[in-house]
N, C-alpha and C positions, 0 to 999 in steps of 0.2 A: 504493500500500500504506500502509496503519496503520502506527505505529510507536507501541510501547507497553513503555515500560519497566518492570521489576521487579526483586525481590531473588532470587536463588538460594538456595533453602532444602532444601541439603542440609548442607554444613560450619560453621564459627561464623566464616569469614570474609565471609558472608554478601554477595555479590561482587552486585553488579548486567548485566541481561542488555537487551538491546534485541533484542523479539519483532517482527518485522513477517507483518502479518496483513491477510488478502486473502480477500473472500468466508469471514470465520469459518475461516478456516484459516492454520494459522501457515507461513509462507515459507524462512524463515529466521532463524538465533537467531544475534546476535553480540554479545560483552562491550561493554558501552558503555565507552566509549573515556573521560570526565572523572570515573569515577566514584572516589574517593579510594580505594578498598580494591580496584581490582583492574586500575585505568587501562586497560582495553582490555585483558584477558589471561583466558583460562579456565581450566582443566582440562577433562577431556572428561566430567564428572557435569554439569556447567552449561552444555554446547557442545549436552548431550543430555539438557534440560529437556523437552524436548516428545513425551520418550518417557512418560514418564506417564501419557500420556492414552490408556493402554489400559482406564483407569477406564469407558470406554463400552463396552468390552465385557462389564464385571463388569452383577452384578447392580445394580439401580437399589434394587432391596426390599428388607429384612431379610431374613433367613434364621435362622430358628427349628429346633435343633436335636429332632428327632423318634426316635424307633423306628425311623421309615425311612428315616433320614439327614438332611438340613438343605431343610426348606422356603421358598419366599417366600412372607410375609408382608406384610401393608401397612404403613405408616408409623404408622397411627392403634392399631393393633394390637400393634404394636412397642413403642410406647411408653406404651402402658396397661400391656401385661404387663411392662416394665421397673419401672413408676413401682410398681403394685400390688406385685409380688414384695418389691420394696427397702424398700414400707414396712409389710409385711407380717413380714420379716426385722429389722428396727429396732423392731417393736413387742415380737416374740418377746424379741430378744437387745438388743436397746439401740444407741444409735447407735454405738458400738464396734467393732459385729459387720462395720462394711460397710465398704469401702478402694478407693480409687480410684488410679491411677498411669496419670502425664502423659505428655506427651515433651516436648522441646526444638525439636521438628518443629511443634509447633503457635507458630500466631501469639499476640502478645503477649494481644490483646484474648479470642481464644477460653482460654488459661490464665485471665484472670482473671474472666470468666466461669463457667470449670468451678469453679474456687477457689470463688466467689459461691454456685454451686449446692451441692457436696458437703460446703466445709467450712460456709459461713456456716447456708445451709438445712439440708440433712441433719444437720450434725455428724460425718458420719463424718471417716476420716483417708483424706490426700491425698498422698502424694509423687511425684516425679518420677522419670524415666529417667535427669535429670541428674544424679543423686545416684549414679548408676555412673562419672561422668568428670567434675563440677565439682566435687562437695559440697567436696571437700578444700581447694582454693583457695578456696574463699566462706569457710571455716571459717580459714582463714589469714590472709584478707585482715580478717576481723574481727577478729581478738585482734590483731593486727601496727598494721594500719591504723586501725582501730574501725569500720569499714566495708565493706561487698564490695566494693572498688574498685579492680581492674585500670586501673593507672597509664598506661598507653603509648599511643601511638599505633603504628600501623604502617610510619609515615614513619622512626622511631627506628632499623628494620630499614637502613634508607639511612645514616643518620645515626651511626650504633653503629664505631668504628675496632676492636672486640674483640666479639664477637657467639659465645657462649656457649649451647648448645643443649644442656639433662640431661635426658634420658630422651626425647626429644621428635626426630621424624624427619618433617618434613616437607618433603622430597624425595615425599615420597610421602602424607604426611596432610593438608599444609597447603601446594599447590604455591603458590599466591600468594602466601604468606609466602617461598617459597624465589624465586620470581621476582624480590621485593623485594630480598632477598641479593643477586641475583645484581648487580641494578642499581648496587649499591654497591662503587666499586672501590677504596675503601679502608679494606680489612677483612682482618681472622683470622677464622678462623669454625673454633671449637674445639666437638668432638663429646665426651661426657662420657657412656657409653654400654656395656650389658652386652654389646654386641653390635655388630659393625663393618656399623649397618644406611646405606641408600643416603645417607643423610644424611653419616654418617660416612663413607662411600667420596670425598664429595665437600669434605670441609671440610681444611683447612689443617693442622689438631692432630686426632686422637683416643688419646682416652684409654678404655682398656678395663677398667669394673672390676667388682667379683664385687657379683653379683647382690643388691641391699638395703643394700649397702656407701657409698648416694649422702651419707647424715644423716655417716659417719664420718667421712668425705673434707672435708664443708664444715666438720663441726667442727677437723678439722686444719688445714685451709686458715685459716679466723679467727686461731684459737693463732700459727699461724706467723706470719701479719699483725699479730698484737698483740707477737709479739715482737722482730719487725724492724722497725715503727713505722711499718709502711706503710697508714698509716689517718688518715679524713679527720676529726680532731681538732674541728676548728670544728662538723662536722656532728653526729656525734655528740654534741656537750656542748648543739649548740642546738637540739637538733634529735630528739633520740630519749633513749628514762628505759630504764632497766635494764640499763643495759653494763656494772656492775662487778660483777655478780652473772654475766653472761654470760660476760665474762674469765676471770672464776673457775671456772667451767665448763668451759669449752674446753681449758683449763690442762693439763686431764690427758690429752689429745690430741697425741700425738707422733708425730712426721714416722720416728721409729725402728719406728713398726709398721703402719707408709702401707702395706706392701708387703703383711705378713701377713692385717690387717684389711681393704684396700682392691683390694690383687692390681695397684697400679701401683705399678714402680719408684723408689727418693726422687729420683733422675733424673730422671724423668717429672714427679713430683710438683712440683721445685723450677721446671721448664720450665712446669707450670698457674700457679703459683702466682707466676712472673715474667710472664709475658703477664699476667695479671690487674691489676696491678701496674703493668706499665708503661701500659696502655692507659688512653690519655684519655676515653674516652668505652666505657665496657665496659658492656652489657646482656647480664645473663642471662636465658634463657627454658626455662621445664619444659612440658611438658603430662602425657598420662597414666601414662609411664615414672616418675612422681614420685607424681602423684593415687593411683594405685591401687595403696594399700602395706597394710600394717598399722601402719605407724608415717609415716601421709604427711603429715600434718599439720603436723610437725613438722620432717619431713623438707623440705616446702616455706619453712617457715619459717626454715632453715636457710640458703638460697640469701634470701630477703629478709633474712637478718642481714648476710648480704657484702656484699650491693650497699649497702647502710646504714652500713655500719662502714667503706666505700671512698668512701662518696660518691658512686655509681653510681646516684642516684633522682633525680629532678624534673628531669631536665636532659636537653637533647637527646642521644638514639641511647644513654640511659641504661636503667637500672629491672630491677627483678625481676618477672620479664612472663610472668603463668600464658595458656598460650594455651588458652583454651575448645575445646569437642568441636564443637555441637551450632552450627544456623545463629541458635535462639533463646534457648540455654542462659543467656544473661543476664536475658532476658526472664524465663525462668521462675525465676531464685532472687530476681527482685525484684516479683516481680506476681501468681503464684500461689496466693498466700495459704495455703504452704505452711509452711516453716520459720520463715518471719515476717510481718509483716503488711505486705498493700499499702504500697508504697514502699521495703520495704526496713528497717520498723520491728519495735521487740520487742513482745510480744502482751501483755507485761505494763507497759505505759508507756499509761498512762492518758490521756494529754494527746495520745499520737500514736492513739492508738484514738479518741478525740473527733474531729482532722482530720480522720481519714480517714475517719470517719461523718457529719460535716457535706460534705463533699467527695462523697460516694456518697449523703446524702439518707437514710443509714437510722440506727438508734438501734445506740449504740456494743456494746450488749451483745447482737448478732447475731454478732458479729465470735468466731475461737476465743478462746480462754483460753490456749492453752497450744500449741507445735509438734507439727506431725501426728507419729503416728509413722512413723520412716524406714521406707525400703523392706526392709531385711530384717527388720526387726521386724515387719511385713505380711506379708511370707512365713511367719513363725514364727508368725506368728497365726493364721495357715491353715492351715495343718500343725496347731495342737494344738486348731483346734477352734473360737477365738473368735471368729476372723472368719468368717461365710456369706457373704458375697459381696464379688464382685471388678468392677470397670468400668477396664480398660485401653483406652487412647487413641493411638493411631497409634504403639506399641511393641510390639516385639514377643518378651517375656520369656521364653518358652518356648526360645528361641534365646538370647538373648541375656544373661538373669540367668545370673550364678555357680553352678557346681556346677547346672549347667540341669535335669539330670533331677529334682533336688528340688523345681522349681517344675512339672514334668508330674505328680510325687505329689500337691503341694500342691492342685492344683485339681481334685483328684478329690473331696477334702472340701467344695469347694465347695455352698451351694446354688443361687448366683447366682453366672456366670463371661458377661461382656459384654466384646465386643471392638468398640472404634470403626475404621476402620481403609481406607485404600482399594482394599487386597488381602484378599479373601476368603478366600485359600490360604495365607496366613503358616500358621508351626509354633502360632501363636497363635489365630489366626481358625479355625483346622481344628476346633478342639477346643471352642472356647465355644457356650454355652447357644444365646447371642443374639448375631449377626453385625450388625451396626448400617455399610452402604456409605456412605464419604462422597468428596468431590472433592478435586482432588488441589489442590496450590498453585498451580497457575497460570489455578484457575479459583474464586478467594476474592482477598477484602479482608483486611489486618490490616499490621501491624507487626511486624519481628525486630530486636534488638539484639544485634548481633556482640560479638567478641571485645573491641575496643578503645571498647565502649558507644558504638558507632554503630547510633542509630536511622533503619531504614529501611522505606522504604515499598514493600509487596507487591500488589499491581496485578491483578487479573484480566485475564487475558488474552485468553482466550476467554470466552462466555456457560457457565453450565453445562447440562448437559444437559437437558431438562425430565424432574423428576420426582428429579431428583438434586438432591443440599443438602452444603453445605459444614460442619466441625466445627462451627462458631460455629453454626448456623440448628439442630444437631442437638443440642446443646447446650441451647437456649436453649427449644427444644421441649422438651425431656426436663425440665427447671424447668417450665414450663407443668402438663405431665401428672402433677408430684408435688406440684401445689399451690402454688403460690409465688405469684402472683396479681400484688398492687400490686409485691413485691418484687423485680420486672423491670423496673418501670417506669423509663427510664433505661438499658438494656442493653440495648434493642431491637436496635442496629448496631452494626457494630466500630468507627466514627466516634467514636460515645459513650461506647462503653468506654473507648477511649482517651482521649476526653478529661476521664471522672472521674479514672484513672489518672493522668494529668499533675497534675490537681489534688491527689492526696495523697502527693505528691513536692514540694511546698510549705516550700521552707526545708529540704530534705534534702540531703544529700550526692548522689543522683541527681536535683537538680531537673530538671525538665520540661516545668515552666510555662508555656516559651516556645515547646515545639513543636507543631507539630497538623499536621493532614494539606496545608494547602494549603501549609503550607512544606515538608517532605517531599515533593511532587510535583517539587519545583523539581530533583529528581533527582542530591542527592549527600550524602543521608544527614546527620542531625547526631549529635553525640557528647555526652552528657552529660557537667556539667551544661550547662544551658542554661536559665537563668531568662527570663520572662517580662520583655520590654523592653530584654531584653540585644538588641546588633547581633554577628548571626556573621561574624568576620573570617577567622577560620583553619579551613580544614575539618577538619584536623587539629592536634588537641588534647590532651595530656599534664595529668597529676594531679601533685599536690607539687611544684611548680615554686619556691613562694613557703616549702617547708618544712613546710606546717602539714598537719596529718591531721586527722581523723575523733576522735581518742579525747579524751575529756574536757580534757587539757593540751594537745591540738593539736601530740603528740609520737608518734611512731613507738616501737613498742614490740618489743625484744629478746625473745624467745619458744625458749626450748628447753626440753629434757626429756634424762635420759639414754636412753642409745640403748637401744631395745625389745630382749627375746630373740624372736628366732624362736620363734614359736609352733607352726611344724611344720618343724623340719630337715631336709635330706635324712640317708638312714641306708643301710643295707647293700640293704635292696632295694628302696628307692627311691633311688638314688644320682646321679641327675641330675635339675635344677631346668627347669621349662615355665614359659617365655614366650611371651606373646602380644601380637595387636597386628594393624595395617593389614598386609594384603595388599600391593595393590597400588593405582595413584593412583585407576582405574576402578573398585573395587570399595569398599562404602561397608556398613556394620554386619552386618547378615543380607542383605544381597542381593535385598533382595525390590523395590529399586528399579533397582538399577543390573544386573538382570538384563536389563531390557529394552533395553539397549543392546548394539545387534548389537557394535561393538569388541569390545567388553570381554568379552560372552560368547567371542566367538572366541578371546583372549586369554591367558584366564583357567584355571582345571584345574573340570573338572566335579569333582573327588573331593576331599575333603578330604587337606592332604599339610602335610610337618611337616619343618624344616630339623634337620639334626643334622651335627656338624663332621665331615669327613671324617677327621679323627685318629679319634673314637669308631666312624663306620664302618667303617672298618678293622679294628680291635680288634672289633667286633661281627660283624663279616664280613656289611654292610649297605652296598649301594649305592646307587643315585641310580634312582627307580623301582621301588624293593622294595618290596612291602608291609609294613606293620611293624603291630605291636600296639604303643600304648602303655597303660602302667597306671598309675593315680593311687594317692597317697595315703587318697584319699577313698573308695576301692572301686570306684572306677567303671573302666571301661577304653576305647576308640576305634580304630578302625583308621584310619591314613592311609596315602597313598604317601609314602616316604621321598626326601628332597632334601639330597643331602650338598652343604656348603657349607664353604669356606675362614672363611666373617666369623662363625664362631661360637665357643666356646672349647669346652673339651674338655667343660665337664660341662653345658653349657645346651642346651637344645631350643628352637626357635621354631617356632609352630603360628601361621597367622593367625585371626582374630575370626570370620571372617565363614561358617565353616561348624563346624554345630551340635554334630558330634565334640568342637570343641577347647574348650567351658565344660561340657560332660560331666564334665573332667575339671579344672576350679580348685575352688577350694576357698571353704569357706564362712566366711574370717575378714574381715573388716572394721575400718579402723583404730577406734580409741576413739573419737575425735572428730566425724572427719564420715560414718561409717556406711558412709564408700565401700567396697566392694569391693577383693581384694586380689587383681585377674585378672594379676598377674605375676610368681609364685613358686608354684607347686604341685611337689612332689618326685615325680617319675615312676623308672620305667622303662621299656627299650627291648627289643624283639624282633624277628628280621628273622620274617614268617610262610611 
């Protein structure tokens, strides 16, 4: 038998898989055992990579939506009527009119590719799916850092004696992060959490507090550190600009309204805030319990003021450590030529627009002018009219966008609705003009960059099927058929995307100079930076070791705001607050992949269903099984079956992600900042039916 390594490209710990293959047929899948991020260990989405390949049953053709439902079309067909419509649409209304949205699922080389085509050619605007689960950390890690740079490695999970988890459960979102926990036996492992979720069933401390209450907490917690002088003085003064303006801030933050503001005891509060404290070696870590707020931005930069004012950064088993969603999601805020430019640059710095147009061979004023607009400003542009047409890329929004049934109105306005995708049947793909089939990941070339800026290499495993093409080949085609000619030349393969890519990483903070494919083969992933002539000693690798950052003075910068109001309260008849979030470890966004996993289907509940504390059942006269109505704020309403549970508090709900019911019913606010989504506060009520 063959044996052919790759990356798992479903989560952003982006774990490596050893496929052995015999007569074009895969045998058996086992976690390669030296790989840095997952040493021999799965979960069952990576154990059951090779369920995917139900892609041969799908159609191999386009499918062209008709009068009498959706036709196959040809290839050549497909993308005349694609390339003509769009620029037929761009002629009428201007290149404004047209909007494309990525995923995190695509490899590094096919995002900067679509980038090349839609923003550089077309002009139109381009965002991503990661703009639902990272925008908030990229947008933190640059005013904080002056850079998107998630500082850690995943070794520090070993190395951490005080290990800090806010808003983030990965017992069940992130198991090889929790595997690494568990590896390490000398640790506190404190849950910081609206909700006693499996994370926090298994950690040492949890602390239960009310719903958005995260920004209050960290600003008391600082206050009380600046008053009992438990603060790393040397670091601070050498090391980070804006503490006295911060002190002064936090100042009016008292441990006397921890309880009212926060809903944990000053008990509770003095016990966080001494673990914190004593712990030599304390790492905090958030993911989308933080990200996805109306005030997250801030709120994340909150948890970076602690670890900075304690001394808890550049040091082993240290850092404030945002964990990514997505298995690419790094890839895409640094390559897709969306929020910024190629490498990671602003679109307005002239000297990095030159680079990276000598580095790509084209003339600098192809490149935007200015950042796409975000994804709900795409939607809002749908809805009133400007935008005609849409090109979504293995996402699938119709499910998965906020307040979801407003993006099933929005694309009625459409003229042009195109779905890339390798399920035909998503909530997405049902409804578009033009279904565009493509191969799944384990039958393409490209690159993903995990959580901890580990670049890795993605492998075809099998041949693809004849007749079938991978995003990158469909992609690259669809340039072709809109005219773009010489300005391909150079993009042909994912090979060479990648390696202009590396070249306009040149003296940046994510250099990459020094990777390329034949050192990636060598199968264990490198971690930026990694300059060109450097020797790799350590396969894992940590940021700010030496102090210095990204921002102009090579200082870490203190970042707060006063704490937002609630933009939609709960009230008399919406008196309980909906949270959402991961299921369970087998199930993974919309489900449209980890369906095909016998486990997990068997496992799992065909029907959409909604946790509610059994104190509120009670009083509801609502069991475990009932059906229930819930109603939004927003107007909307959902039926699930009801799941009374002890780890909730009286007035919060938990709905999981992954069935279409439960973004029916969030809402459509967005912090200021990173535009993210604010899928964990909508004010419901409840009904047994």
């Amino acid at each position: 038998m063959n044996k052919i390594q790759t990356t798992c490209n479903y989560c952003s710990l982006a774990c490596n898989m050893d496929f052995y293959i015999e007569d074009n047929k895969i045998k058996k899948v086992i976690p390669t055992e030296n790989y840095p991020v997952n040493k021999g260990f799965s979960c069952i989405k990576g154990l059951n990579l090779d369920k995917q390949l139900t892609s041969r049953d799908f159609p191999k053709k386009p499918l062209l939506k008709t009068e009498n439902g959706r036709e196959e079309i040809s290839w050549e067909k497909a993308y005349s009527f694609f390339s003509e419509k769009l620029k037929e649409i761009v002629k009428k209304h201007g290149k404004e009119s047209v909007a494309c949205i990525s995923t995190g699922q695509l490899a590094l080389e096919e995002m900067a590719l679509v980038g090349h085509v839609f923003r550089n050619f077309v002009g139109g605007q381009l965002d991503g799916n990661t703009r639902l689960c990272m925008a908030t950390s990229v947008v933190a890690h640059k005013q904080s850092f002056g850079f998107d740079a998630p500082p850690y490695t995943l070794n520090d999970l070993e190395l951490s004696d005080t290990i800090i988890f806010i808003g983030a459960n990965p017992v069940v979102a992130h198991p090889i992060i929790w595997d690494r926990v568990r590896k390490n036996k000398n640790k506190k492992v404190i849950v910081i959490d609206v909700r006693k979720s499996e994370t926090a069933q298994n950690a040492d401390y949890f602390f239960c507090i009310k719903p958005k209450s995260d920004i209050v907490l960290n600003y008391t917690l600082a206050n009380y550190f600046i008053q009992n002088n438990w603060l790393d003085k040397n670091y601070i003064e050498n090391h980070s600009e804006n503490f006295d303006a911060f002190k002064d801030h936090v100042s009016k933050f008292s441990i006397d309204n921890i309880e009212k503001k926060v809903g944990i005891t000053k008990d509770e509060f003095l016990t966080l805030a001494k673990l914190i404290h004593e712990g030599d070696a304390v790492s905090f870590w958030w993911t989308m319990g933080i990200n996805q707020s109306y005030q997250a931005v801030r709120t994340a930069q909150s948890i970076i003021n602690l670890a900075v004012m304690t001394g808890n950064i550049g040091k082993p088993g240290t850092g404030a450590n945002s964990i990514t969603g997505q298995c690419n999601a790094m890839g895409s805020r640094l390559f897709s030529n969306t929020t910024g430019l190629y490498g990671g640059g602003e679109y307005t710095d002239e000297a990095k627009r030159k680079i990276v147009g000598e580095a790509l061979g084209l003339d600098p004023a192809i490149f935007p002018i200015k950042p796409t607009l975000p994804y709900n400003v795409i939607i809002e542009k749908i809805i009133s009219g400007e935008i005609k047409a849409l090109w979504i890329l293995c996402t699938n929004p119709r499910h998965s966008w906020i307040n979801n049934t407003q993006f099933q109105e929005a694309i009625q306005n459409l003229d042009l609705f195109v779905v890339q995708d390798l399920y035909p049947d998503t909530d997405s793909s049902k409804v578009a003009h033009l279904f565009l089939p493509v191969v799944s990941g384990l039958e393409k070339e490209g690159t993903l960059i995990n959580t901890e800026r580990r670049v890795s290499k993605l492998n075809p495993v099998l041949p693809k099927p004849d007749g079938a093409f991978s995003d990158f080949e469909v992609i690259f085609n669809i340039g072709k058929a809109l005219g773009m000619g010489e300005l391909l030349s150079g993009w042909e393969t994912p090979e060479k995307v990648f390696n202009m890519m590396a070249k306009v990483t040149k003296d940046t903070p994510c250099d990459m100079t020094g990777i390329n494919y034949e050192l990636l083969e060598k199968g264990y992933g490198i971690q930026w930076p990694f300059k060109e002539g450097e020797t790799l000693v350590d396969h894992e690798r940590r940021l700010f070791e030496n102090g210095e950052y990204y921002t102009p003075n090579k200082k870490v910068k203190f970042v707060f705001e006063d704490v937002a109001e609630n933009p939609v309260p709960i009230n008399d008849e919406f008196p309980y607050i909906l949270n959402t979030g991961r299921g369970t470890v087998g199930q993974w966004h919309t489900q449209t992949r980890t369906r095909e996993i016998t486990y997990v289907n068997d496992s799992i509940s065909n029907k959409s269903y909604i946790y509610l504390s059994k104190s509120l059942g009670e009083k509801l006269g609502i069991e475990s099984q009932d059906e229930v109505l819930v109603k939004s704020i927003n107007g909307r309403s959902s039926n699930f079956i009801a799941l009374t549970t002890d780890n909730l508090p009286y007035d919060v709900l938990y709905a999981p992600i992954h069935y279409i019911e439960t973004n029916n019913l969030t809402l459509s606010i967005y912090d200021p900042y990173s535009k993210e989504p604010s899928y964990k506060y909508a004010p419901v009520s409840i009904e047994k039916i």
